[in-house]
Residue, then its C-alpha position, 0 to 999 in steps of 0.5 A: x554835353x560833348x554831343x550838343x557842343x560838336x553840333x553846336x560846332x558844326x552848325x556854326x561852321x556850316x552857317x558861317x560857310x554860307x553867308x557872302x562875303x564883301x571881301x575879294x575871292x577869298x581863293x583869287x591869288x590877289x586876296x592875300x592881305x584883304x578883309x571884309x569890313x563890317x561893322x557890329x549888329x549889320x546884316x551883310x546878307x540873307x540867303x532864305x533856304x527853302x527845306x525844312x530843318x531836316x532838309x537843312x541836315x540833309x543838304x549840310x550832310x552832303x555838301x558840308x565837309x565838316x558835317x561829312x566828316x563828322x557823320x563819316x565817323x560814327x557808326x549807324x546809331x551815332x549817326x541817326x543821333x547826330x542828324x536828331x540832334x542836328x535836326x532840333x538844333x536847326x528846328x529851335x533856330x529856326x524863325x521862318x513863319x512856315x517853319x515845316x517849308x523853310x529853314x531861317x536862321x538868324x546867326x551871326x560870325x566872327x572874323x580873325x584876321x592874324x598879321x604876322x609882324x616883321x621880323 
């Protein structure tokens, strides 16, 4: 259970880290304040990745610094059950025609913009 739900976590994370953004460069020293406006059940973009679900693991792996960290934690045997488990997450998501090819994955984010009131 803690297993599927640190999966759950780091998928989640890892796809909501992928997709664009309609607000200002969340790093540029002028986005302090902004937010991207969307509206519930619009698709904001798509980004096609074009691996299979264990590509998906693998790039994930490498470039995704919660999936680092969570990989960098356990030991060999943890980590080949983790990229198992990861594997068949992205598999079961997956609703690319050519699944063995692509990995396509509908998801969906949620934003929390926190406003500190005035004292």
């Amino acid at each position: 259970m803690v297993l599927r739900r640190v999966v759950s976590i780091v998928l989640v994370s890892g796809l909501a880290g992928c997709a664009p953004s309609d607000a200002a460069h969340p790093y540029a020293s002028n986005a302090v304040q902004q937010a991207a406006k969307g509206e519930e059940g619009v698709v904001v973009g798509v980004r096609a990745v074009a691996v299979s679900a264990a590509g998906a693991v693998e790039f994930f792996r490498r470039y995704f610094g919660p999936t680092q960290m969570a990989f960098g934690r356990l030991d060999e045997a943890g980590q080949a059950k983790f990229a198992a488990a990861l594997e068949e997450l992205w598999a079961g998501a997956n609703v690319a025609e050519d699944p063995e090819e692509r990995t396509l994955v509908r998801n969906e984010y949620l934003e929390v913009v926190a406003r500190r009131r005035a004292a």
